[in-house]
VEXDREN-2710 file (C-alpha; in Angstrom, 1 decimal):
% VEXDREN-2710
k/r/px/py/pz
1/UNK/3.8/-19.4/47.5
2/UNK/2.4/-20.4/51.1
3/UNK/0.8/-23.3/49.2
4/UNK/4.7/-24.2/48.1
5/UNK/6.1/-23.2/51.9
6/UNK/3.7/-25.4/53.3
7/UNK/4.9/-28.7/51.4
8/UNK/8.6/-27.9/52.6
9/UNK/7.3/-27.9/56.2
10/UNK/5.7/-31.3/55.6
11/UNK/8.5/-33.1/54.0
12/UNK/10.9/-31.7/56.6
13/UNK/8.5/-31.1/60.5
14/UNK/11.7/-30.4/62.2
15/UNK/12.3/-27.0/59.9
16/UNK/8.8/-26.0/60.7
17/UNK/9.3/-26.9/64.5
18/UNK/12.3/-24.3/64.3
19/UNK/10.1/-21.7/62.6
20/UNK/8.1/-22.0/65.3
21/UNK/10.2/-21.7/67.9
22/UNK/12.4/-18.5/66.4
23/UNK/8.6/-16.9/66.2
24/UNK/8.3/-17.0/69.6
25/UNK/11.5/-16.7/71.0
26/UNK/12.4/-13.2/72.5
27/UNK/15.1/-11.8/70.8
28/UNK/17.4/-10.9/73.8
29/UNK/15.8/-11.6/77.7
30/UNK/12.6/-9.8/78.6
31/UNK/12.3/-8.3/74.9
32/UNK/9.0/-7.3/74.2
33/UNK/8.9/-5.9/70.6
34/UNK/11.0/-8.4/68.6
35/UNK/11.0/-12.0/68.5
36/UNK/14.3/-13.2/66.4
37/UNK/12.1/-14.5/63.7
38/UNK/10.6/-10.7/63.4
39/UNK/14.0/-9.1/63.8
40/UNK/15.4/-11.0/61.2
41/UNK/12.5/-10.1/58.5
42/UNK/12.7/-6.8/59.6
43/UNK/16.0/-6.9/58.9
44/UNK/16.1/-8.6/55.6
45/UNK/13.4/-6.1/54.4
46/UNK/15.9/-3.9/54.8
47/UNK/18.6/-5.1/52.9
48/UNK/16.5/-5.8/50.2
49/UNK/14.8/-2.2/49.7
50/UNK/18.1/-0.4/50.2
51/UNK/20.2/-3.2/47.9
52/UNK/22.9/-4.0/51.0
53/UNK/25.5/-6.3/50.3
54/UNK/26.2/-9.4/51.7
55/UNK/29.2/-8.3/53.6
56/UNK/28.3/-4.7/54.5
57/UNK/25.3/-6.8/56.2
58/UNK/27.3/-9.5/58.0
59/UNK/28.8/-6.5/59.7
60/UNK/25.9/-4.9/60.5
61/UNK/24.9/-8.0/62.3
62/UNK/28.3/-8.3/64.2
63/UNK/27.8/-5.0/65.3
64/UNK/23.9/-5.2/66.0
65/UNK/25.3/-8.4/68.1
66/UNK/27.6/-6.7/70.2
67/UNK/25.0/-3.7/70.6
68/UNK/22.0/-5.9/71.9
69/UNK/22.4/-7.1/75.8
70/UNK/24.2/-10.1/76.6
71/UNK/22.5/-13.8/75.7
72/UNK/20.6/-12.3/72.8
73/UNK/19.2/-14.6/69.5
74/UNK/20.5/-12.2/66.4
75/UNK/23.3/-14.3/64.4
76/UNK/26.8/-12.5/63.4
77/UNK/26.9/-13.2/60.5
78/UNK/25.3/-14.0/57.1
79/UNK/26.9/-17.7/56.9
80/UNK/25.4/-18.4/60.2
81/UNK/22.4/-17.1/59.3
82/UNK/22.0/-18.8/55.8
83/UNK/23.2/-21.9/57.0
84/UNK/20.9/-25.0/55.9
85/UNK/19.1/-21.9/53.3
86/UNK/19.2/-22.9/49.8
87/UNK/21.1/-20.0/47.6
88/UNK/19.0/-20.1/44.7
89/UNK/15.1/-20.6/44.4
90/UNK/12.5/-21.3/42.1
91/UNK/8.7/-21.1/43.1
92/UNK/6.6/-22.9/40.7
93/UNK/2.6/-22.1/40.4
94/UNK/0.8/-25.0/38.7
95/UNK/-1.1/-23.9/36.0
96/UNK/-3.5/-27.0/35.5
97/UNK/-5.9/-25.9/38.4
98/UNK/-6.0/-22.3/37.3
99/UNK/-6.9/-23.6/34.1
100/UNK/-9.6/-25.6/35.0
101/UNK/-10.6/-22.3/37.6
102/UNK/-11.0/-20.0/34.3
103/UNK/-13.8/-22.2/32.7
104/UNK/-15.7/-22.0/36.3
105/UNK/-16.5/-18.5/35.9
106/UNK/-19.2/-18.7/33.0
107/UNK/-18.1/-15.3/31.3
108/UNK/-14.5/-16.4/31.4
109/UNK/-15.7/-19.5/29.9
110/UNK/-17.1/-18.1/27.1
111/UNK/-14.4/-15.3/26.1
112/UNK/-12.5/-18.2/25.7
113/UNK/-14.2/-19.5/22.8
114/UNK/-14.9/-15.8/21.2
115/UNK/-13.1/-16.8/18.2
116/UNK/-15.8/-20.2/17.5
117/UNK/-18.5/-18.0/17.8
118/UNK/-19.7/-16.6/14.1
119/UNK/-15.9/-14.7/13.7
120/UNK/-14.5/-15.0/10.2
121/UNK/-11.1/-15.0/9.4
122/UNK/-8.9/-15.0/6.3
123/UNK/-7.0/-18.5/7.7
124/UNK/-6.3/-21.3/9.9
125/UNK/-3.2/-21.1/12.2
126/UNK/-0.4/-24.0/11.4
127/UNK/-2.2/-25.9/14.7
128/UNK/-5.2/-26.4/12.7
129/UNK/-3.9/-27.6/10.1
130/UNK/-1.6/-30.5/11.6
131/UNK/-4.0/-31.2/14.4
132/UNK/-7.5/-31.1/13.6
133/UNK/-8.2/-33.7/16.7
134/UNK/-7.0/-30.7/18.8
135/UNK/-8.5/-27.4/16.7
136/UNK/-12.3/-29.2/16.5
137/UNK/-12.9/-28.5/19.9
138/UNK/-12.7/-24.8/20.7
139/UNK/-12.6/-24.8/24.2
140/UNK/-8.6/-26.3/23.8
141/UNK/-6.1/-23.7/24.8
142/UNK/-3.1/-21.7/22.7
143/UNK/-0.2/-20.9/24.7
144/UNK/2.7/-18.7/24.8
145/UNK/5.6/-18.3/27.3
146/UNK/7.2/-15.6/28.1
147/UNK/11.0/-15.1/30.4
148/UNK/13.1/-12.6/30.9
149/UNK/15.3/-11.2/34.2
150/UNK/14.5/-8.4/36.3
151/UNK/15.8/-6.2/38.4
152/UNK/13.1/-6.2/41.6
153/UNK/13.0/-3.0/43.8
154/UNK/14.5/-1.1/40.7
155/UNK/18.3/-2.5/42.2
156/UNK/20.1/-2.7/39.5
157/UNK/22.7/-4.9/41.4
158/UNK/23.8/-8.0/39.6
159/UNK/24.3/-9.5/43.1
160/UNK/20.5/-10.5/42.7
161/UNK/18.7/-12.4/39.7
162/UNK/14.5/-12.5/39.7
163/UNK/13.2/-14.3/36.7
164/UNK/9.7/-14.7/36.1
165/UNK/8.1/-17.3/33.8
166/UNK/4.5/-15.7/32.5
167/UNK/1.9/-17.5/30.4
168/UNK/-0.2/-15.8/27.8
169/UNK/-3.4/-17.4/26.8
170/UNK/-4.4/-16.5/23.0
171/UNK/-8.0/-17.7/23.3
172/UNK/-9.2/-14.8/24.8
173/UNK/-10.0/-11.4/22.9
174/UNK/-6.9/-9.2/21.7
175/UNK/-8.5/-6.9/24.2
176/UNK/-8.4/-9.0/26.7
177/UNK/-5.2/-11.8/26.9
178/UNK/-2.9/-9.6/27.6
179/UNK/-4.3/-7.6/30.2
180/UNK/-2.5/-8.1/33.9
181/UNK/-5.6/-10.3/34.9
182/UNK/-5.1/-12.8/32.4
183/UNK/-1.3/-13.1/32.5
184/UNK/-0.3/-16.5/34.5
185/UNK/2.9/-16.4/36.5
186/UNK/4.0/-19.9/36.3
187/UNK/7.7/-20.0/37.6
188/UNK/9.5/-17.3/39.8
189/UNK/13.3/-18.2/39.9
190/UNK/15.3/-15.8/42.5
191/UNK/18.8/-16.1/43.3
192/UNK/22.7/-15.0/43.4
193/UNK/23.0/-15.3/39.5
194/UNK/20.6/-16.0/36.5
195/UNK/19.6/-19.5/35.7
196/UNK/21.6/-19.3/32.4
197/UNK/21.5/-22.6/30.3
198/UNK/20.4/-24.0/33.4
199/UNK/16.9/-22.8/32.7
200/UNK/15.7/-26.2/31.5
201/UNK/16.0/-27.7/35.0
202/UNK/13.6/-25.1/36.6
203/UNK/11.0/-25.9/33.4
204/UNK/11.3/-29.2/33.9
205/UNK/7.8/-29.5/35.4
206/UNK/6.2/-26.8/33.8
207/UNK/7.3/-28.9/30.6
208/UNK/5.9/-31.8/32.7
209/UNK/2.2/-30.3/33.3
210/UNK/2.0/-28.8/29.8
211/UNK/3.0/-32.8/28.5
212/UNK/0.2/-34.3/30.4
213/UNK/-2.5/-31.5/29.0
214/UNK/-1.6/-31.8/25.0
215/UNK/-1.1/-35.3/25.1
216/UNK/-4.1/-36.6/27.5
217/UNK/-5.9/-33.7/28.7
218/UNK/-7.5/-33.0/32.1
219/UNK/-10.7/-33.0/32.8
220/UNK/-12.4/-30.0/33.6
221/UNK/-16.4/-27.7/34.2
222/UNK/-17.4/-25.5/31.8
223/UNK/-19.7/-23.5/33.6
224/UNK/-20.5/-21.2/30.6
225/UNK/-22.2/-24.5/28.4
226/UNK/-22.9/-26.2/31.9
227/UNK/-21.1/-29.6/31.0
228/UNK/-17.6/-31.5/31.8
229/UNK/-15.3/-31.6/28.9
230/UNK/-11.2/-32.5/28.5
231/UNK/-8.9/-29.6/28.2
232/UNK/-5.7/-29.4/26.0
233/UNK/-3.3/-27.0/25.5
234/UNK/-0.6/-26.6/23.2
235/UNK/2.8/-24.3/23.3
236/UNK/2.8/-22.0/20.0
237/UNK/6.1/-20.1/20.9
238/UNK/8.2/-18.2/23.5
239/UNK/8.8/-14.6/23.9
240/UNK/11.8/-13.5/25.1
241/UNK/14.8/-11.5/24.0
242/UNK/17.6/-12.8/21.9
243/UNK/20.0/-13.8/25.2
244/UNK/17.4/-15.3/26.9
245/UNK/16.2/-17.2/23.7
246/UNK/19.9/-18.7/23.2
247/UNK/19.1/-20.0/27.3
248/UNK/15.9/-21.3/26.3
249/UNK/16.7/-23.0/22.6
250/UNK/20.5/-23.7/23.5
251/UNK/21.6/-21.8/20.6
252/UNK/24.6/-19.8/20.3
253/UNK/23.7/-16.4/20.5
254/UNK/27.3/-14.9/20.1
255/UNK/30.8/-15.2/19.1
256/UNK/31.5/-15.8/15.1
257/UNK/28.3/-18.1/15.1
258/UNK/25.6/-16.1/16.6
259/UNK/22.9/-16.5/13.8
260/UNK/20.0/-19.5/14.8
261/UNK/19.1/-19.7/11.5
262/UNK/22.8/-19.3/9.4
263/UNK/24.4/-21.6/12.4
264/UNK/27.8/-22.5/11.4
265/UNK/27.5/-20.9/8.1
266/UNK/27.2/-17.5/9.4
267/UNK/29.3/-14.4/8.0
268/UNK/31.1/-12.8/10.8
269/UNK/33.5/-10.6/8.5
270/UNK/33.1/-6.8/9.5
271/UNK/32.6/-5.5/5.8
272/UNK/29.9/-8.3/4.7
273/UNK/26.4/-6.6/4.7
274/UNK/25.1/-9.3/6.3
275/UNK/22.1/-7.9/8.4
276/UNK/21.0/-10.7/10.5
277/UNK/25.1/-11.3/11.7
278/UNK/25.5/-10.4/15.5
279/UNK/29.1/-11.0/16.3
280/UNK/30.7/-8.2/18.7
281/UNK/32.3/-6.5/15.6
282/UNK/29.7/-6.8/13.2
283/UNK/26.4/-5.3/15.3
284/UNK/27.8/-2.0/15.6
285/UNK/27.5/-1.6/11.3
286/UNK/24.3/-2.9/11.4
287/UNK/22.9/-1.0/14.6
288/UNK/23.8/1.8/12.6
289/UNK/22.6/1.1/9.7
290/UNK/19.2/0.5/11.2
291/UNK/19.3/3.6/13.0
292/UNK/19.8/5.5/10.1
293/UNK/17.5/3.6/7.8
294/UNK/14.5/4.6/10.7
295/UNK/15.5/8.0/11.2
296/UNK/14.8/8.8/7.5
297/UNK/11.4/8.5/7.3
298/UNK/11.4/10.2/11.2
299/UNK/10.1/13.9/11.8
300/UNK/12.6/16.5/13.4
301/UNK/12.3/17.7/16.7
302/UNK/9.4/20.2/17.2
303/UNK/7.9/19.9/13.8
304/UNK/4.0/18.3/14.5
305/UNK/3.7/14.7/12.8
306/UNK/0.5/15.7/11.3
307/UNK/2.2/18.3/8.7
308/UNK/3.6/15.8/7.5
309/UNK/1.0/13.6/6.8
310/UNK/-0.3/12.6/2.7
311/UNK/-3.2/14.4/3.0
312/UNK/-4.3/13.3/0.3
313/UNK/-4.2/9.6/1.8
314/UNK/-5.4/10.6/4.9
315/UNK/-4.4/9.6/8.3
316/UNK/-6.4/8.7/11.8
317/UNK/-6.2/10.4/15.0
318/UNK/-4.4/8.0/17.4
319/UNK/-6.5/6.9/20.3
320/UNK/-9.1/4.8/18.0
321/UNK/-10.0/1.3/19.4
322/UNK/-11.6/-2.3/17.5
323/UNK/-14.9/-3.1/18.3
324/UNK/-17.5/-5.0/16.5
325/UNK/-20.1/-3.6/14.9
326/UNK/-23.9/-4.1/13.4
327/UNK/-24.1/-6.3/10.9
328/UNK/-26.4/-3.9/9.4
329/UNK/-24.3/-1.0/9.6
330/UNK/-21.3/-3.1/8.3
331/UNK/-23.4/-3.9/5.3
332/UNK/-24.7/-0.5/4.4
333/UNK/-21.0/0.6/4.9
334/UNK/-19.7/-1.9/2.4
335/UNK/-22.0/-1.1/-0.1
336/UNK/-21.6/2.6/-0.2
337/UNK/-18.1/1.9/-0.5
338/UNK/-19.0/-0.9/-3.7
339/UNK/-20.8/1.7/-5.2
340/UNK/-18.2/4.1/-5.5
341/UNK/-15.3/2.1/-6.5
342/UNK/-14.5/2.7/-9.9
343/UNK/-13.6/-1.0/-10.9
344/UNK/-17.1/-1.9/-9.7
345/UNK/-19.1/0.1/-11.6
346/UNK/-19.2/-2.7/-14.4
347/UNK/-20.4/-5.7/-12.0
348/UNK/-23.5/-2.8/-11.1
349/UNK/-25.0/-2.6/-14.1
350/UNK/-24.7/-6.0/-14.7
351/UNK/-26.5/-6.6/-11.2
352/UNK/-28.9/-4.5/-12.5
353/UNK/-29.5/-5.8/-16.0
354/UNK/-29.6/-9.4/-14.2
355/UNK/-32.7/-7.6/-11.6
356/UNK/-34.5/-6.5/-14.5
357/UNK/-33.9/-9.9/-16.2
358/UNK/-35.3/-11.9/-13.4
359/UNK/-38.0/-9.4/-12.0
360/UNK/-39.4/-7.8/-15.1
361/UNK/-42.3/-6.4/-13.3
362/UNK/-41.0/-5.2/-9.5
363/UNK/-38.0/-3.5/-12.2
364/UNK/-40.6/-1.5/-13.5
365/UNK/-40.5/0.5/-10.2
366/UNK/-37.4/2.1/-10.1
367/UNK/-37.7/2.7/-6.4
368/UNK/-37.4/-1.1/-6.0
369/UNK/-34.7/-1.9/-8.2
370/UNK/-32.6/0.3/-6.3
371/UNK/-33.6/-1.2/-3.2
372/UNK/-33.2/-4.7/-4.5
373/UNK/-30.1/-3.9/-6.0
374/UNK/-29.0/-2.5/-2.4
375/UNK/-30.3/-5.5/-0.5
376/UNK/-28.7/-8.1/-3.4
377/UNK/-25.7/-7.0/-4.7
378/UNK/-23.0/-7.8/-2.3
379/UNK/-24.2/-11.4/-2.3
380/UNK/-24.5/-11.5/-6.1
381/UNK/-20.9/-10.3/-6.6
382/UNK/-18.9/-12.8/-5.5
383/UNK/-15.9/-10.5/-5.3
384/UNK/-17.4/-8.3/-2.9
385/UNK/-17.3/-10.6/0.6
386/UNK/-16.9/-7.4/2.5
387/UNK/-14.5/-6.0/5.3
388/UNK/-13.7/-7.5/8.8
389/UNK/-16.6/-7.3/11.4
390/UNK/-14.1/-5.6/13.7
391/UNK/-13.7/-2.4/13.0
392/UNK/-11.3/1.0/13.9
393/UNK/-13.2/3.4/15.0
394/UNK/-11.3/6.9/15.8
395/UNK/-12.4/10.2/17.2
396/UNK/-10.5/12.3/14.0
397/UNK/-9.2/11.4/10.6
398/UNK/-6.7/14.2/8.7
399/UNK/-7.6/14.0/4.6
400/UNK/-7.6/16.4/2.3
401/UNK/-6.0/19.0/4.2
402/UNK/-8.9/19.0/7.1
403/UNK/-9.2/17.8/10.6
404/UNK/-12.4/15.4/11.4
405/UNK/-13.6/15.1/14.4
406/UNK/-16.8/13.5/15.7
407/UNK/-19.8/15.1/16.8
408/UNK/-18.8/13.5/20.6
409/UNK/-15.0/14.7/20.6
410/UNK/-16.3/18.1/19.6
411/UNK/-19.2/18.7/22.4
412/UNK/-15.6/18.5/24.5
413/UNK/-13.7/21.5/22.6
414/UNK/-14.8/24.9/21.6
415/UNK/-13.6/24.0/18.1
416/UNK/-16.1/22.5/15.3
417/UNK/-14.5/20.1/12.7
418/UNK/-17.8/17.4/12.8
419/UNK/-19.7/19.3/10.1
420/UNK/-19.8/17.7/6.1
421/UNK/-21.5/18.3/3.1
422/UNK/-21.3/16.2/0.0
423/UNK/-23.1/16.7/-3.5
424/UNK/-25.1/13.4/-4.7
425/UNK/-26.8/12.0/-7.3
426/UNK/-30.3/11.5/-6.2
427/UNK/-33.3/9.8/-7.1
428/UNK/-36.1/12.7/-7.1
429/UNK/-40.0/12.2/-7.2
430/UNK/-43.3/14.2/-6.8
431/UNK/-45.4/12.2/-4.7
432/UNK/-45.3/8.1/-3.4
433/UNK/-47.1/7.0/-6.6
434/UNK/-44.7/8.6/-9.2
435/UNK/-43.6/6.0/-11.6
436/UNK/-41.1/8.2/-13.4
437/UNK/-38.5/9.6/-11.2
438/UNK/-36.2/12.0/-12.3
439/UNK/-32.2/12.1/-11.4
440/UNK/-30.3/15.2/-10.0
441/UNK/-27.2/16.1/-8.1
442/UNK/-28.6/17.9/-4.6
443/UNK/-26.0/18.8/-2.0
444/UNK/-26.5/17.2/1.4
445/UNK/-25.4/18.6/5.0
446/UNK/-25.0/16.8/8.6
447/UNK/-22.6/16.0/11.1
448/UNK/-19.9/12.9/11.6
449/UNK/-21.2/10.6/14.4
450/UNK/-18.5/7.6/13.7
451/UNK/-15.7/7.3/11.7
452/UNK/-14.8/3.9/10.9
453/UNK/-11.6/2.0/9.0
454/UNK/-13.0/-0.4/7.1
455/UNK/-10.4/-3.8/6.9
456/UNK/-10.9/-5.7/3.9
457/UNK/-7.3/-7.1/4.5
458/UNK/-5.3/-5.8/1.2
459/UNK/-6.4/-2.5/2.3
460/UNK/-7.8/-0.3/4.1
461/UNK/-10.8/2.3/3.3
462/UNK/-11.6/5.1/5.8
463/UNK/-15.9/6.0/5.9
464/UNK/-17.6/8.4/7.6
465/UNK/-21.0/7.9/9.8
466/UNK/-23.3/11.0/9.6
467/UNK/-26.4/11.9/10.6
468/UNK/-27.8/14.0/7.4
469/UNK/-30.6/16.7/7.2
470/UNK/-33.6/16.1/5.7
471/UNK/-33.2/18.2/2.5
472/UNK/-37.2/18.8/1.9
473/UNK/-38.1/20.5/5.4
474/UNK/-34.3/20.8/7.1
475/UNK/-33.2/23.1/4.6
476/UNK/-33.7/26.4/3.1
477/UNK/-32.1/29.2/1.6
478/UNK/-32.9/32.9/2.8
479/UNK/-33.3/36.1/0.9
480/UNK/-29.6/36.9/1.3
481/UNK/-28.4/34.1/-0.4
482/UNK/-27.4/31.7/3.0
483/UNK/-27.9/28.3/3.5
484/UNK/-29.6/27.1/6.4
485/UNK/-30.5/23.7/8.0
486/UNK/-32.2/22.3/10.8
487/UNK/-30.7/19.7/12.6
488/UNK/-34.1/18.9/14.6
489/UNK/-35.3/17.1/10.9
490/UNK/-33.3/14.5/10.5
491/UNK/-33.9/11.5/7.6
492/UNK/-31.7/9.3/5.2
493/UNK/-31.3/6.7/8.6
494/UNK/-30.8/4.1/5.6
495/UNK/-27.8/5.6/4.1
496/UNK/-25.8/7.5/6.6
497/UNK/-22.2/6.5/4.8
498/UNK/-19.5/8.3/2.7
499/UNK/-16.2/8.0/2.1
500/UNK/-14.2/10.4/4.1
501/UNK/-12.2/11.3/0.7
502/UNK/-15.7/12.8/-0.6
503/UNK/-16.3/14.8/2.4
504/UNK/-15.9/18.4/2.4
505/UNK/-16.0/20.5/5.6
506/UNK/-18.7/23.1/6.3
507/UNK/-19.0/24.9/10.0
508/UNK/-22.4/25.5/11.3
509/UNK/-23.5/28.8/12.8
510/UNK/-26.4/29.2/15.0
511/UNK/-28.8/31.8/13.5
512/UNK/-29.4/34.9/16.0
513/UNK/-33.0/35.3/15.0
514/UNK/-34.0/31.6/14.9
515/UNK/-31.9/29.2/17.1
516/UNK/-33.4/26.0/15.3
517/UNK/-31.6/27.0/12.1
518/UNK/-28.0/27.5/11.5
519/UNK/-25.8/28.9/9.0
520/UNK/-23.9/27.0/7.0
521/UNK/-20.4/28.0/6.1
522/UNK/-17.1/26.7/3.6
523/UNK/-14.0/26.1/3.8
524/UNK/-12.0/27.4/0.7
525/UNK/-10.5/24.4/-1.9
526/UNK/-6.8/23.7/-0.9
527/UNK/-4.1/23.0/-3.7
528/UNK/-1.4/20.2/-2.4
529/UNK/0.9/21.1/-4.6
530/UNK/2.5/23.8/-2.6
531/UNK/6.1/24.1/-2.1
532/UNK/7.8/25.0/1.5
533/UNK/8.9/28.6/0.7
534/UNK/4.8/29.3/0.3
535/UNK/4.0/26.4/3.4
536/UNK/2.9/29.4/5.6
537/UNK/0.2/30.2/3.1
538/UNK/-1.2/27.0/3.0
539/UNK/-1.6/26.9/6.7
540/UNK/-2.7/30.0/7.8
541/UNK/-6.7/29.5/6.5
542/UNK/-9.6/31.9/7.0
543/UNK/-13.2/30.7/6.6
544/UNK/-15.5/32.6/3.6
545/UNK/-19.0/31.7/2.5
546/UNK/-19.9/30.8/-0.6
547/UNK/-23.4/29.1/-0.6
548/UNK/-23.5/25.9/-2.0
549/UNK/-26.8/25.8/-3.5
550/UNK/-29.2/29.1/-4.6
551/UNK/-32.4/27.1/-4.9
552/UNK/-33.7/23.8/-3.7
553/UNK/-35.6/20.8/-5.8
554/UNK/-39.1/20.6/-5.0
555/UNK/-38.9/17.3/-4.1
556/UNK/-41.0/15.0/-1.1
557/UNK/-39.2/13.9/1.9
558/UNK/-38.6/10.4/1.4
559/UNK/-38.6/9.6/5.0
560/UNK/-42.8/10.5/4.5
561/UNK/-43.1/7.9/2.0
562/UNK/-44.2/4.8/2.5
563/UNK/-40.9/2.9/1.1
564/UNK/-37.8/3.8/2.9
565/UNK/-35.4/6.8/1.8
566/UNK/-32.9/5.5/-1.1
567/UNK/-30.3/7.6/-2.5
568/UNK/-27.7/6.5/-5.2
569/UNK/-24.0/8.2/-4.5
END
């Protein structure tokens, strides 16, 4: 903006000569506090924080004028005032040498080209496709635009138009291009009225700048890969609503035709269910409509959304946020989630016959197949390319008629809903060395850490992250029958996923006598099938205790082997 006031001043010296003058001028003889250059911003300050008129300020001037002593500087009216003072204004920001100032700062530089950098993605925008000259190099920025009017000062005169111009850069992260940072006001057009369909003329060099970078480029420092480099950009779209889109496009936006897309072929009659028709006496039908098309799927007033919720499905905790995760963790996610799909089971035993086939003597240990077959089998299956790398992660899920929370958003409450157990098929064994192990089911206890929504695009599978207890030395069961663990022994690091449809909620209890142990207590089975005059029932819940397990396999702790802990869910 002073960059833009200083150009008037050059192209016209005389205008700045006046400036000058006014800024020193006393405002009436022997005035010491105002200048007429202060007075009159003072004065405009306050016609624009208080919304005055035109005319209401006019005549405060007159009067001001006849107040003040005799030869003094203040003018009498608005026209005097504005005289010479354009009526409508547009300030314009180039964006070419902030774009080049975003690839000076190496950290900007390189969440620019987050998206080149080992993400994978189900498909190439359109861009890509009919410009690979532009897509191959990654540093070449996607645009959007964004205008709409505002009402500044919250005035909601119409005697005043403000409308900002804002450009969105969609290189950067989700996270990050549409923070405030990162949004670049381009054009700021203030006047009398709105720009209307004379919007085009204010663009004009905006359009002009945005010309020169798709079709030549400018040159400009990358200081993240520390070489020089020419930047495009292209336009992808505009955001705006549908009056200012009509401004923009130059499509008619009302009347009988108001459709873009129908254009002279539109249905304007009142009776047609035509949804996308916006004449005047059409939109109130299909407001309506729409209203009462969302309202039936809509909670009442005071009932909580989350009795409502499938909970058989399941259903987050809002708050969660995307983040990427360890590759490692992904992949020990994925497969636990492989191996208990039902349409999978098939492709496993053919990944193991195919082991056993190619590896006739490492297959003899069974501890190693089921490592192999761990390691291997989402590469092998060609099916199985996995979930996103970004990930949901949430503080609670609802399922099964519980609430889960994680171990962190419980240390915060004095409630406890972090607490699982799940009963597994498990590879037992004596010692290291034995060659013929022996397969049980053996309940396991521990606590949610993460809970994570996997993406594999076509849908979406919820898994919980646990820390689990080692079942050799963390648990035991006492003479009256109670299960105990010890969350100080901790093993299974390899295998910490489950699906959060398999979990079952347990509460732990610190034991009185020994503070390292706690008691382990259930929940009772809930039926869904419950109708509303016995709703109360199904909420009101009181916690028993029925031990899971009497006795416990003599089994070694596999974490005190010398091959890592596998178990098969």
């Amino acid at each position: 903006m002073v960059e833009a006031a200083q150009d008037d001043c050059k192209a016209n010296p005389k205008l700045f000569e006046r400036l000058l003058e006014d800024a020193e001028k006393p405002l009436y003889p022997n005035c010491k506090n105002f200048t007429k250059l202060s007075a009159l911003v003072k004065l405009y300050n306050l016609k624009g924080r208080y919304g005055w008129s035109d005319k209401s300020f006019s005549e405060l001037l007159s009067l001001l004028g006849d107040m003040l002593p005799i030869n003094n500087e203040l003018p009498l009216s608005m026209n005097q005032k504005s005289k010479g003072v354009p009526a409508k204004v547009m300030w314009y920001f180039p964006p070419i040498p902030r774009f080049k100032r975003m690839f000076h700062s190496s950290k900007i530089a390189k969440d620019l080209i987050w998206h080149a950098q080992g993400g994978e993605f189900d498909g190439k925008c359109v861009i890509d496709h009919r410009w690979p000259d532009f897509s191959v190099e990654p540093r070449n920025l996607r645009l959007a635009i964004s205008a709409d009017g505002i009402n500044p000062h919250s005035s909601l005169s119409s005697r005043y138009s403000c409308w900002p111009v804002v450009m969105i850069t969609y290189n950067l992260p989700p996270w990050l291009c549409m923070k405030r940072k990162f949004m670049m006001l381009s054009l700021l057009i203030s006047g009398p009225q709105q720009p209307g369909n004379d919007i085009d003329i204010y663009l004009a060099p905006l359009i002009e700048d945005l010309k020169t970078l798709w079709e030549t480029g400018v040159e400009a420092y990358d200081a993240y890969q520390r070489e020089v480099f020419t930047l495009r950009v292209v336009l992808l779209w505009t955001i705006n609503d549908f009056p200012a889109y009509g401004n923009l496009s130059g499509c008619t936006v009302k009347g009988y035709f108001a459709c873009p897309i129908c254009g002279s072929e539109t249905y304007s009659h009142r009776y047609l269910h035509v949804r996308h028709n916006l004449d005047v006496r059409h939109i109130k039908k299909n407001v309506c409509e729409i209203i009462i098309e969302y309202l039936s799927n809509v909670d009442a007033i005071g009932v909580p959304s989350s009795t409502n919720v499938d909970h058989k499905v399941g259903a987050p905790i809002p708050g969660g946020h995307i983040t990427k995760v360890d590759c490692t963790l992904l992949l020990q996610a994925h497969h636990y989630v492989l191996e208990n799909t039902t349409i999978i089971q098939p492709y496993i035993e053919e990944h193991m016959k195919w082991l056993k086939l190619n590896n006739p003597r490492q297959s003899k240990r069974q501890k190693w197949l089921q490592e192999e077959h761990m390691r291997t089998f989402t590469h092998w299956l060609w099916m199985a390319h996995g979930p996103t790398h970004y990930v949901s992660k949430y503080h609670g899920y609802v399922i099964n008629g519980c609430h889960y929370n994680t171990k962190d958003r419980d240390e915060l409450r004095v409630t406890q809903n972090s607490g699982v157990s799940i009963v597994a098929t498990t590879m037992q064994i004596s010692s290291a060395k034995d060659k013929n192990p022996v397969f049980g089911e053996l309940c396991f206890y521990g606590i949610i850490t993460e809970i994570w929504d996997l993406d594999y695009t076509m849908f979406r599978i919820p898994v919980f992250k646990c820390n689990w207890v080692d079942n050799k030395s963390g648990v035991k069961v006492d003479e009256f029958g109670l299960t105990l663990v010890d969350f100080t022994k901790m093993a299974h690091k390899s295998d910490p996923f489950i699906l959060a449809s398999q979990a079952k909620q347990v509460f732990y209890v610190q034991d009185q006598l020994d503070p390292r142990w706690s008691v382990v207590l259930s929940t009772p089975e809930r039926d869904f099938s419950f109708s509303a005059k016995d709703s109360n029932d199904f909420m009101d819940n009181s916690i028993e205790h029925h031990p899971l397990i009497t006795t416990l396999a003599q089994v070694e702790s596999f974490d005190t082997m010398d091959d890592s802990d596998v178990i098969c869910i």
